[in-house]
TORGU-836968 format. One record per residue (C-alpha): residue in three letters; x, z, y. Coordinates in nm, 2 decimals. Layout:
BEGIN
+------+--------+--------+--------+
| code |     px |     pz |     py |
+------+--------+--------+--------+
|  ALA |      X |      Z |      Y |
...
+------+--------+--------+--------+
***
This chain:
BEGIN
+------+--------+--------+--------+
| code |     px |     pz |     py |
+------+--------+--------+--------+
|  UNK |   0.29 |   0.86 |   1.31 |
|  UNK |   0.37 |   0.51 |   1.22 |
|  UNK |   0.44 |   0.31 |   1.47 |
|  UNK |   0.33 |  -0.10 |   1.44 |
|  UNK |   0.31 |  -0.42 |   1.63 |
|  UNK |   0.05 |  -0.67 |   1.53 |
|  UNK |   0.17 |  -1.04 |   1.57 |
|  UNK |   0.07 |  -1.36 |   1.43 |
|  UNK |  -0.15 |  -1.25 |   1.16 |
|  UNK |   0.17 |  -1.03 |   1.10 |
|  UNK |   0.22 |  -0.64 |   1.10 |
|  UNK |   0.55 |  -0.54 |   1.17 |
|  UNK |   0.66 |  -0.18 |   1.14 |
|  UNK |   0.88 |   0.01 |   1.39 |
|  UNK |   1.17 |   0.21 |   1.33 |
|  UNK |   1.31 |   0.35 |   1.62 |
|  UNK |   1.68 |   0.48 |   1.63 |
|  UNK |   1.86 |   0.70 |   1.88 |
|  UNK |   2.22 |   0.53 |   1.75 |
|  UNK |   2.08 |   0.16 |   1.75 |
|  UNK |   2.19 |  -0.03 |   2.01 |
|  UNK |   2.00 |  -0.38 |   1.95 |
|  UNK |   1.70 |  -0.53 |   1.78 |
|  UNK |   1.69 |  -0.61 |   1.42 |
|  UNK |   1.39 |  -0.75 |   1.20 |
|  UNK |   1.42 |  -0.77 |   0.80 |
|  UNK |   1.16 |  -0.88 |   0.53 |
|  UNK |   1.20 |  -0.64 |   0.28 |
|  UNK |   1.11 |  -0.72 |  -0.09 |
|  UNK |   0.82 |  -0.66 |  -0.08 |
|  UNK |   0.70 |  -0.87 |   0.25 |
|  UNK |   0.70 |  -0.56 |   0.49 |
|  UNK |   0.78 |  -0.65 |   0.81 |
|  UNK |   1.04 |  -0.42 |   0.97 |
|  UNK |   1.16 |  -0.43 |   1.37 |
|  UNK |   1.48 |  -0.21 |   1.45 |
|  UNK |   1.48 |  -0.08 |   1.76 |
|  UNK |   1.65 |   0.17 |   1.97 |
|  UNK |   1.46 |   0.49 |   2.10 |
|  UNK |   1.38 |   0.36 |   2.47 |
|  UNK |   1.30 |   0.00 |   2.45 |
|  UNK |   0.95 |  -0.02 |   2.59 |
|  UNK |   0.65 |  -0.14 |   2.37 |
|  UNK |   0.57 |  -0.46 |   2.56 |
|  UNK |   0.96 |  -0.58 |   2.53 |
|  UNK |   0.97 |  -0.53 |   2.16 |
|  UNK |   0.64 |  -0.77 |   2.15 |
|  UNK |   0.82 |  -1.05 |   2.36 |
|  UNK |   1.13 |  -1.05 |   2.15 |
|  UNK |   0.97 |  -1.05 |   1.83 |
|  UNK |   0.72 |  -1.31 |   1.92 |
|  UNK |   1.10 |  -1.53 |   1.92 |
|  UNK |   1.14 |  -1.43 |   1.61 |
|  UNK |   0.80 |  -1.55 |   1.45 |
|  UNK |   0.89 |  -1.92 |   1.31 |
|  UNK |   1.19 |  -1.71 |   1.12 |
|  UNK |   0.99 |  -1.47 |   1.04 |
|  UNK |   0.72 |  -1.69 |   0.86 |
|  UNK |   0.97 |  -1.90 |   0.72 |
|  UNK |   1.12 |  -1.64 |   0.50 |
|  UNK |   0.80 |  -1.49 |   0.43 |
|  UNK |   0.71 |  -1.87 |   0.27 |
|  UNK |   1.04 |  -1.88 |   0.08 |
|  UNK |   0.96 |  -1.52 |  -0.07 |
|  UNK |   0.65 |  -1.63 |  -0.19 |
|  UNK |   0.80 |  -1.95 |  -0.31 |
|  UNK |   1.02 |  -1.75 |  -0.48 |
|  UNK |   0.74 |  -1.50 |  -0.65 |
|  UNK |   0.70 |  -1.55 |  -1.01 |
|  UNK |   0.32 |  -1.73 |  -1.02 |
|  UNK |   0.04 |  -1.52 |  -1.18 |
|  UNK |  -0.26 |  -1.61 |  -1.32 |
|  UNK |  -0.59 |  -1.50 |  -1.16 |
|  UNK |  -0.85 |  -1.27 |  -1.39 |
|  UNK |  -1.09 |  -1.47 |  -1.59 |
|  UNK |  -1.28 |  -1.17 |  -1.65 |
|  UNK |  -1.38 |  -1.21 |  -1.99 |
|  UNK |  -1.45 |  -0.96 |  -2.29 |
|  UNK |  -1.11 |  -0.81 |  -2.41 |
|  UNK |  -0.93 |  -0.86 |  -2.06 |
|  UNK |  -0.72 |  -0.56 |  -1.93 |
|  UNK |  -0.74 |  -0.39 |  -1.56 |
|  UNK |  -0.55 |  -0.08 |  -1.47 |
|  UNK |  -0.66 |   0.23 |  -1.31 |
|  UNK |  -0.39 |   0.52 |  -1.24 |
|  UNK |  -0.18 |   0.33 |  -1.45 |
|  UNK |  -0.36 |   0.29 |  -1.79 |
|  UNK |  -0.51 |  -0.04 |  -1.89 |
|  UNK |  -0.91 |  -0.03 |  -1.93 |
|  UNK |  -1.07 |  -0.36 |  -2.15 |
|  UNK |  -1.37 |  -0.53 |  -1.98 |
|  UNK |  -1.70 |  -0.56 |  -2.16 |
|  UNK |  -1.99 |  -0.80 |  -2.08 |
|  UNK |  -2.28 |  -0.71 |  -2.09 |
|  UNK |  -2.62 |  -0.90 |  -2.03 |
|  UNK |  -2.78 |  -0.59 |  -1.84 |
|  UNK |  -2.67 |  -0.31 |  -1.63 |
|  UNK |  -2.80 |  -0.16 |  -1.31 |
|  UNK |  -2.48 |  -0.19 |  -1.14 |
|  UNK |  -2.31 |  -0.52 |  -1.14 |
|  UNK |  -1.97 |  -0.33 |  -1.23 |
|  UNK |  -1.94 |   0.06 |  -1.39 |
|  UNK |  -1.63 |   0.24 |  -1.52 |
|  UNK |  -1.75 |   0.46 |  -1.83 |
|  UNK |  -1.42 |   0.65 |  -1.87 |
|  UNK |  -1.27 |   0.37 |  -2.16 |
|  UNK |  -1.36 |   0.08 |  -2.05 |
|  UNK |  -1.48 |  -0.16 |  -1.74 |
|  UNK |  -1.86 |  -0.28 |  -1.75 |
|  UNK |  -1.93 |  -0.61 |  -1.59 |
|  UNK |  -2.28 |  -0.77 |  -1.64 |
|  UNK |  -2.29 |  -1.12 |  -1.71 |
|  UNK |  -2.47 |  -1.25 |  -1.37 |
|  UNK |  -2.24 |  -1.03 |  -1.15 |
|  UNK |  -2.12 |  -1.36 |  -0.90 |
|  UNK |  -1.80 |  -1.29 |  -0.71 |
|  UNK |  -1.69 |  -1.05 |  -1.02 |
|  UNK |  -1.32 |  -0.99 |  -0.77 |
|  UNK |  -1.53 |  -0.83 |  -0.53 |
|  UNK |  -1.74 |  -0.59 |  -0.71 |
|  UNK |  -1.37 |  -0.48 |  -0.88 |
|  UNK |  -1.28 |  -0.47 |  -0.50 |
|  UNK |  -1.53 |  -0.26 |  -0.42 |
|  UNK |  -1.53 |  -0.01 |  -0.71 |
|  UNK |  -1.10 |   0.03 |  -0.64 |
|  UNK |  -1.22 |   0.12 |  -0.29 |
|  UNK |  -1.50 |   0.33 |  -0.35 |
|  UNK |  -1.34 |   0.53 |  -0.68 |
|  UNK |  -1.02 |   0.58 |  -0.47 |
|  UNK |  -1.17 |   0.71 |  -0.17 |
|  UNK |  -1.30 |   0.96 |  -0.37 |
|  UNK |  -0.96 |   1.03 |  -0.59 |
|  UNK |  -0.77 |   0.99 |  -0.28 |
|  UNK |  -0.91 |   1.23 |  -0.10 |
|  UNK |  -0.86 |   1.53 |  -0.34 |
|  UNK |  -0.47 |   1.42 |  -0.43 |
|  UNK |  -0.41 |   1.40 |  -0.05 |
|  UNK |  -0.57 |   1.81 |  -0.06 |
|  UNK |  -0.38 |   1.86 |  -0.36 |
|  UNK |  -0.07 |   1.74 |  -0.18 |
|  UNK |  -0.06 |   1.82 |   0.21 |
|  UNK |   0.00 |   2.17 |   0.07 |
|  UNK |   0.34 |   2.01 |   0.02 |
|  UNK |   0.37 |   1.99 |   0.40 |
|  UNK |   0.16 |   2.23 |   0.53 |
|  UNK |  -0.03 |   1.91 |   0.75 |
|  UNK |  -0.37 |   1.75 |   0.64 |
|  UNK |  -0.48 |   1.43 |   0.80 |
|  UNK |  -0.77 |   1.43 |   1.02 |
|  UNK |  -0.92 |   1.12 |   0.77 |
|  UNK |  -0.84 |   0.91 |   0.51 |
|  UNK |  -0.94 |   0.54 |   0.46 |
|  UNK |  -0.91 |   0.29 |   0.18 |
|  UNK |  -0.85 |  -0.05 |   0.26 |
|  UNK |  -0.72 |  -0.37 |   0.18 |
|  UNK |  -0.36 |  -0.34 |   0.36 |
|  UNK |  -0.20 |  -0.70 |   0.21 |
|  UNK |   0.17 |  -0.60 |   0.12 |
|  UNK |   0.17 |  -0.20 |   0.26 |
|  UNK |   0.10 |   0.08 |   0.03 |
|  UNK |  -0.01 |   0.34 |   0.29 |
|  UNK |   0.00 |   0.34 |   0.67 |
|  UNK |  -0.03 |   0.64 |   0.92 |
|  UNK |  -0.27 |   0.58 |   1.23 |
|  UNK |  -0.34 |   0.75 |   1.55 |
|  UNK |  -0.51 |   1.08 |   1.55 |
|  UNK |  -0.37 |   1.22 |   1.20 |
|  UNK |  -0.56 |   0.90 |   1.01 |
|  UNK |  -0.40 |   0.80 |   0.68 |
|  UNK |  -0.44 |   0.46 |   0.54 |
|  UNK |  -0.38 |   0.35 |   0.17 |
|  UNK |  -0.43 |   0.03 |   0.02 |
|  UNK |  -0.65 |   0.03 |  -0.26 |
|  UNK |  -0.46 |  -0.19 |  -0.50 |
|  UNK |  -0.26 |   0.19 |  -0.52 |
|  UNK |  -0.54 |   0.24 |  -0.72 |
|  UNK |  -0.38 |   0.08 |  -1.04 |
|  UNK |   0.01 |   0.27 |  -1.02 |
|  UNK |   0.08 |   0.54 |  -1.22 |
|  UNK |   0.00 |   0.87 |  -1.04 |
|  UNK |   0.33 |   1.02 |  -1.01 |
|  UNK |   0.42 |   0.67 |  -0.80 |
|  UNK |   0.12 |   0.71 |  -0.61 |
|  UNK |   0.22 |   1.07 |  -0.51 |
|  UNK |   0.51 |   0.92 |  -0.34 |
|  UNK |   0.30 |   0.67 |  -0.10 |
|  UNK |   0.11 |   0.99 |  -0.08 |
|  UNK |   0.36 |   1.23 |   0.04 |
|  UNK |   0.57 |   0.93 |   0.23 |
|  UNK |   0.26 |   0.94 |   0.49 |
|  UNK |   0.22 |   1.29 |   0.47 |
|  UNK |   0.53 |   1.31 |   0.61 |
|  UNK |   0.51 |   1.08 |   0.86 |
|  UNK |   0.22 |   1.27 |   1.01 |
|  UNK |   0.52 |   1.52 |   1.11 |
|  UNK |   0.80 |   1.32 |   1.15 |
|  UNK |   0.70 |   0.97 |   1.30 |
|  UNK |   1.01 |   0.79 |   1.21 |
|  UNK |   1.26 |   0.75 |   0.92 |
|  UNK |   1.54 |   0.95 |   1.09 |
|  UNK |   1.74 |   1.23 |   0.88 |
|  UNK |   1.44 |   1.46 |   0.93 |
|  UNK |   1.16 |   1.29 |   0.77 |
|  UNK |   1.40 |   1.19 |   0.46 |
|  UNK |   1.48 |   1.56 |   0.44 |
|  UNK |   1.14 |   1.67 |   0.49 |
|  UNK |   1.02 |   1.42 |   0.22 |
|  UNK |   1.30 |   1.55 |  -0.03 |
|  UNK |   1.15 |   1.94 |   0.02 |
|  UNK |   0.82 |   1.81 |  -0.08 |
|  UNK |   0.93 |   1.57 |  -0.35 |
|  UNK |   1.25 |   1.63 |  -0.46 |
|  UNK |   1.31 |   1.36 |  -0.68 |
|  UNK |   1.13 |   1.08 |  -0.44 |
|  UNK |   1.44 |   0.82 |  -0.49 |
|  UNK |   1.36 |   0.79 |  -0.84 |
|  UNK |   0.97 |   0.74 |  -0.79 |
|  UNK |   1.07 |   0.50 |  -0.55 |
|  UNK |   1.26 |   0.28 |  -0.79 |
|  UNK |   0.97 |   0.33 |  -0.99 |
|  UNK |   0.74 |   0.20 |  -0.72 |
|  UNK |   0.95 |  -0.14 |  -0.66 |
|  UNK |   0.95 |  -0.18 |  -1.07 |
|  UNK |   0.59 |  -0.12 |  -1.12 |
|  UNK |   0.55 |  -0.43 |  -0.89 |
|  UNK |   0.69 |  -0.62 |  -1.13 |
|  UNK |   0.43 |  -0.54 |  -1.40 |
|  UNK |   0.09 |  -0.54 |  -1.21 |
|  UNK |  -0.15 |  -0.79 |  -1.13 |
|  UNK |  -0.45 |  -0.77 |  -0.90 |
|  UNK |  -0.68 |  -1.06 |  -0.87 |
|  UNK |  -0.40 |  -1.30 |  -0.91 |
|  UNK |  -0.16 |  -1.15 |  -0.69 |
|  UNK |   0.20 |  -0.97 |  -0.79 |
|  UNK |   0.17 |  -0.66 |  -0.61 |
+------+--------+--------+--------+
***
Protein backbone atom coordinates (compact mmCIF):
# COMPACT_ATOMS: atom_id res chain seq x y z
CA UNK A 1 0.00 0.00 0.00
CA UNK A 2 0.79 3.61 -0.62
CA UNK A 3 2.43 5.20 1.72
CA UNK A 4 1.53 9.28 2.41
CA UNK A 5 2.16 12.17 4.63
CA UNK A 6 -0.42 14.84 4.89
CA UNK A 7 1.20 18.40 5.36
CA UNK A 8 -0.04 21.85 4.91
CA UNK A 9 -3.07 21.13 2.96
CA UNK A 10 -0.38 18.99 0.96
CA UNK A 11 -0.17 15.18 0.30
CA UNK A 12 3.04 13.96 -0.26
CA UNK A 13 3.72 10.47 -1.36
CA UNK A 14 6.48 8.12 -0.06
CA UNK A 15 8.86 6.21 -1.86
CA UNK A 16 11.03 4.37 0.14
CA UNK A 17 14.46 2.89 -1.13
CA UNK A 18 16.80 0.39 0.31
CA UNK A 19 19.90 2.11 -1.93
CA UNK A 20 18.83 5.79 -0.93
CA UNK A 21 20.87 7.29 1.34
CA UNK A 22 19.19 10.94 1.86
CA UNK A 23 15.84 12.73 1.49
CA UNK A 24 14.69 14.03 -1.72
CA UNK A 25 11.21 15.85 -2.52
CA UNK A 26 10.22 16.61 -6.39
CA UNK A 27 6.90 18.18 -7.80
CA UNK A 28 6.28 16.10 -10.62
CA UNK A 29 4.34 17.51 -13.68
CA UNK A 30 1.55 17.00 -12.66
CA UNK A 31 1.69 18.61 -8.89
CA UNK A 32 2.23 15.15 -7.15
CA UNK A 33 4.09 15.58 -4.25
CA UNK A 34 6.89 13.02 -3.97
CA UNK A 35 9.36 12.49 -0.59
CA UNK A 36 12.51 10.07 -1.29
CA UNK A 37 13.38 8.31 1.43
CA UNK A 38 15.55 5.50 2.48
CA UNK A 39 13.89 2.20 3.92
CA UNK A 40 14.53 2.98 7.83
CA UNK A 41 13.94 6.55 8.45
CA UNK A 42 11.12 6.65 10.93
CA UNK A 43 7.65 8.23 10.06
CA UNK A 44 7.79 11.11 12.47
CA UNK A 45 11.46 12.26 11.08
CA UNK A 46 10.21 12.31 7.51
CA UNK A 47 7.29 14.79 8.86
CA UNK A 48 9.86 17.13 10.60
CA UNK A 49 12.14 17.44 7.61
CA UNK A 50 9.57 17.89 5.12
CA UNK A 51 7.67 20.39 7.12
CA UNK A 52 11.41 22.50 6.16
CA UNK A 53 10.72 21.97 3.04
CA UNK A 54 7.10 23.48 2.85
CA UNK A 55 7.75 27.28 1.71
CA UNK A 56 9.73 25.46 -1.36
CA UNK A 57 7.40 23.25 -1.75
CA UNK A 58 4.47 25.82 -2.19
CA UNK A 59 6.49 27.98 -4.12
CA UNK A 60 7.00 25.68 -6.97
CA UNK A 61 3.64 24.46 -6.77
CA UNK A 62 2.51 28.48 -7.45
CA UNK A 63 5.07 28.71 -10.35
CA UNK A 64 3.51 25.40 -11.92
CA UNK A 65 0.34 26.80 -11.87
CA UNK A 66 1.53 30.09 -12.99
CA UNK A 67 2.89 28.35 -15.67
CA UNK A 68 -0.43 26.19 -16.57
CA UNK A 69 -2.02 27.15 -19.75
CA UNK A 70 -5.49 29.07 -18.29
CA UNK A 71 -8.79 27.32 -19.17
CA UNK A 72 -11.98 28.45 -19.31
CA UNK A 73 -14.62 27.25 -16.88
CA UNK A 74 -18.02 25.39 -18.46
CA UNK A 75 -20.84 27.75 -19.25
CA UNK A 76 -23.05 24.86 -19.51
CA UNK A 77 -25.05 25.79 -22.35
CA UNK A 78 -26.92 23.82 -25.25
CA UNK A 79 -24.18 22.42 -27.75
CA UNK A 80 -21.34 22.35 -24.93
CA UNK A 81 -19.15 19.14 -24.90
CA UNK A 82 -18.25 16.93 -21.60
CA UNK A 83 -16.31 13.63 -21.80
CA UNK A 84 -17.10 10.40 -20.35
CA UNK A 85 -14.54 7.35 -20.97
CA UNK A 86 -13.05 9.51 -23.38
CA UNK A 87 -15.86 10.46 -25.90
CA UNK A 88 -17.37 13.86 -25.88
CA UNK A 89 -21.28 13.94 -24.95
CA UNK A 90 -23.29 17.56 -25.99
CA UNK A 91 -25.39 19.06 -23.16
CA UNK A 92 -29.07 19.73 -23.76
CA UNK A 93 -31.39 21.98 -21.66
CA UNK A 94 -34.21 21.22 -20.94
CA UNK A 95 -37.11 23.06 -18.91
CA UNK A 96 -38.18 19.74 -17.09
CA UNK A 97 -36.70 16.66 -15.86
CA UNK A 98 -36.91 14.73 -12.60
CA UNK A 99 -33.33 14.70 -12.03
CA UNK A 100 -31.49 17.97 -12.24
CA UNK A 101 -28.74 16.06 -14.43
CA UNK A 102 -29.25 12.44 -16.57
CA UNK A 103 -26.86 10.85 -19.02
CA UNK A 104 -29.20 9.13 -21.84
CA UNK A 105 -26.38 7.26 -23.59
CA UNK A 106 -25.78 10.41 -26.41
CA UNK A 107 -25.96 13.12 -24.71
CA UNK A 108 -25.95 15.05 -21.07
CA UNK A 109 -29.47 16.39 -19.71
CA UNK A 110 -29.32 19.40 -17.57
CA UNK A 111 -32.74 21.10 -16.63
CA UNK A 112 -32.75 24.72 -16.81
CA UNK A 113 -33.21 25.52 -12.87
CA UNK A 114 -30.57 23.00 -11.87
CA UNK A 115 -28.30 25.81 -9.51
CA UNK A 116 -24.78 24.78 -8.92
CA UNK A 117 -24.92 22.87 -12.42
CA UNK A 118 -20.59 21.77 -11.47
CA UNK A 119 -21.94 19.85 -8.74
CA UNK A 120 -24.66 17.87 -10.05
CA UNK A 121 -21.85 16.95 -12.98
CA UNK A 122 -19.73 16.23 -9.79
CA UNK A 123 -21.96 14.13 -8.44
CA UNK A 124 -23.09 12.02 -11.47
CA UNK A 125 -18.92 11.47 -12.37
CA UNK A 126 -18.92 10.10 -8.76
CA UNK A 127 -21.88 8.19 -8.73
CA UNK A 128 -21.60 6.65 -12.64
CA UNK A 129 -17.95 5.71 -11.80
CA UNK A 130 -18.48 4.03 -8.59
CA UNK A 131 -20.56 1.93 -10.42
CA UNK A 132 -18.09 1.42 -13.66
CA UNK A 133 -15.23 1.33 -11.37
CA UNK A 134 -16.18 -1.28 -9.56
CA UNK A 135 -16.73 -3.89 -12.36
CA UNK A 136 -13.23 -2.77 -14.43
CA UNK A 137 -11.46 -3.17 -11.02
CA UNK A 138 -13.24 -7.14 -11.16
CA UNK A 139 -12.51 -7.22 -14.56
CA UNK A 140 -8.91 -6.34 -13.83
CA UNK A 141 -7.57 -7.73 -10.32
CA UNK A 142 -7.69 -11.06 -12.31
CA UNK A 143 -4.54 -9.46 -13.72
CA UNK A 144 -3.05 -9.87 -10.26
CA UNK A 145 -4.75 -12.38 -8.64
CA UNK A 146 -5.54 -9.49 -5.51
CA UNK A 147 -9.05 -7.67 -5.15
CA UNK A 148 -9.28 -4.73 -2.94
CA UNK A 149 -11.32 -4.92 0.10
CA UNK A 150 -13.29 -1.45 -1.25
CA UNK A 151 -13.24 0.99 -3.71
CA UNK A 152 -14.15 4.73 -3.31
CA UNK A 153 -14.53 7.58 -5.75
CA UNK A 154 -13.50 10.85 -4.74
CA UNK A 155 -12.31 14.10 -5.47
CA UNK A 156 -8.35 13.46 -5.01
CA UNK A 157 -7.08 17.17 -6.46
CA UNK A 158 -3.92 16.26 -8.75
CA UNK A 159 -3.81 12.04 -7.90
CA UNK A 160 -5.40 9.65 -10.23
CA UNK A 161 -5.79 6.74 -7.72
CA UNK A 162 -4.38 6.19 -4.27
CA UNK A 163 -4.13 2.86 -2.24
CA UNK A 164 -5.26 3.02 1.54
CA UNK A 165 -5.00 0.85 4.48
CA UNK A 166 -6.83 -2.36 4.70
CA UNK A 167 -6.80 -3.24 0.73
CA UNK A 168 -8.93 0.28 0.06
CA UNK A 169 -8.50 1.74 -3.43
CA UNK A 170 -9.05 5.31 -4.17
CA UNK A 171 -9.65 6.93 -7.62
CA UNK A 172 -10.37 10.32 -8.48
CA UNK A 173 -13.39 10.78 -10.34
CA UNK A 174 -12.22 13.31 -12.89
CA UNK A 175 -10.69 9.45 -14.31
CA UNK A 176 -13.98 9.37 -15.29
CA UNK A 177 -13.42 11.37 -18.55
CA UNK A 178 -9.83 9.34 -19.95
CA UNK A 179 -10.04 6.98 -22.47
CA UNK A 180 -10.47 3.47 -20.94
CA UNK A 181 -7.31 1.90 -21.98
CA UNK A 182 -5.51 5.01 -19.79
CA UNK A 183 -7.74 4.35 -17.11
CA UNK A 184 -6.73 0.65 -16.96
CA UNK A 185 -3.39 1.78 -16.21
CA UNK A 186 -4.34 3.97 -12.91
CA UNK A 187 -6.31 0.83 -12.53
CA UNK A 188 -3.75 -1.81 -12.53
CA UNK A 189 -0.95 0.85 -11.02
CA UNK A 190 -3.04 0.47 -7.65
CA UNK A 191 -3.72 -2.99 -8.17
CA UNK A 192 -0.37 -3.41 -7.93
CA UNK A 193 0.50 -1.59 -5.25
CA UNK A 194 -1.89 -3.57 -3.04
CA UNK A 195 1.03 -6.33 -3.51
CA UNK A 196 3.99 -4.38 -3.84
CA UNK A 197 3.76 -1.17 -1.57
CA UNK A 198 6.55 0.70 -3.19
CA UNK A 199 7.96 1.40 -6.70
CA UNK A 200 11.05 -0.85 -6.41
CA UNK A 201 12.01 -3.37 -9.38
CA UNK A 202 9.21 -5.67 -8.16
CA UNK A 203 6.12 -3.67 -8.53
CA UNK A 204 7.50 -2.26 -12.05
CA UNK A 205 7.89 -5.95 -13.08
CA UNK A 206 4.74 -7.02 -11.60
CA UNK A 207 2.94 -4.12 -13.39
CA UNK A 208 4.64 -5.04 -16.74
CA UNK A 209 3.12 -8.96 -16.33
CA UNK A 210 -0.18 -7.40 -15.95
CA UNK A 211 0.07 -4.67 -18.49
CA UNK A 212 2.69 -5.20 -20.75
CA UNK A 213 2.73 -2.20 -22.63
CA UNK A 214 2.04 0.28 -19.40
CA UNK A 215 4.92 2.79 -20.58
CA UNK A 216 3.09 3.64 -23.57
CA UNK A 217 -0.38 4.14 -21.68
CA UNK A 218 1.56 6.11 -19.45
CA UNK A 219 2.65 8.62 -22.05
CA UNK A 220 -0.77 8.53 -22.95
CA UNK A 221 -1.94 9.47 -19.52
CA UNK A 222 0.44 12.64 -19.24
CA UNK A 223 -0.81 13.73 -22.98
CA UNK A 224 -4.40 13.23 -22.33
CA UNK A 225 -3.79 15.99 -19.64
CA UNK A 226 -3.16 18.19 -22.11
CA UNK A 227 -6.55 17.90 -23.81
CA UNK A 228 -9.19 17.68 -20.94
CA UNK A 229 -10.93 20.10 -18.99
CA UNK A 230 -13.02 19.65 -15.94
CA UNK A 231 -14.86 22.48 -14.52
CA UNK A 232 -12.16 24.84 -15.44
CA UNK A 233 -9.29 22.94 -14.43
CA UNK A 234 -6.40 21.24 -16.84
CA UNK A 235 -6.30 17.95 -15.43
Amino acid sequence: MSETIKLDGLVFEVRRSLRRKTLGLTVNRTSELVLHAPDDVPTDELERWTRGKLLWVHRKLLLKDEATPKVHSPEYVNGESFSYLGRWYRLSLVNEQSEPLRFDGTRFILRRDAVAAESHFRAWYISTGSKWLKNRVTILSRRVNYEPSRIEVRDLGYRWGSCGKNGVLFFNWKLLQLPVRVIDYVILHELVHLIEAHHQPAFWQALERALPDWQARKIELENKVKDFIVFGLAL
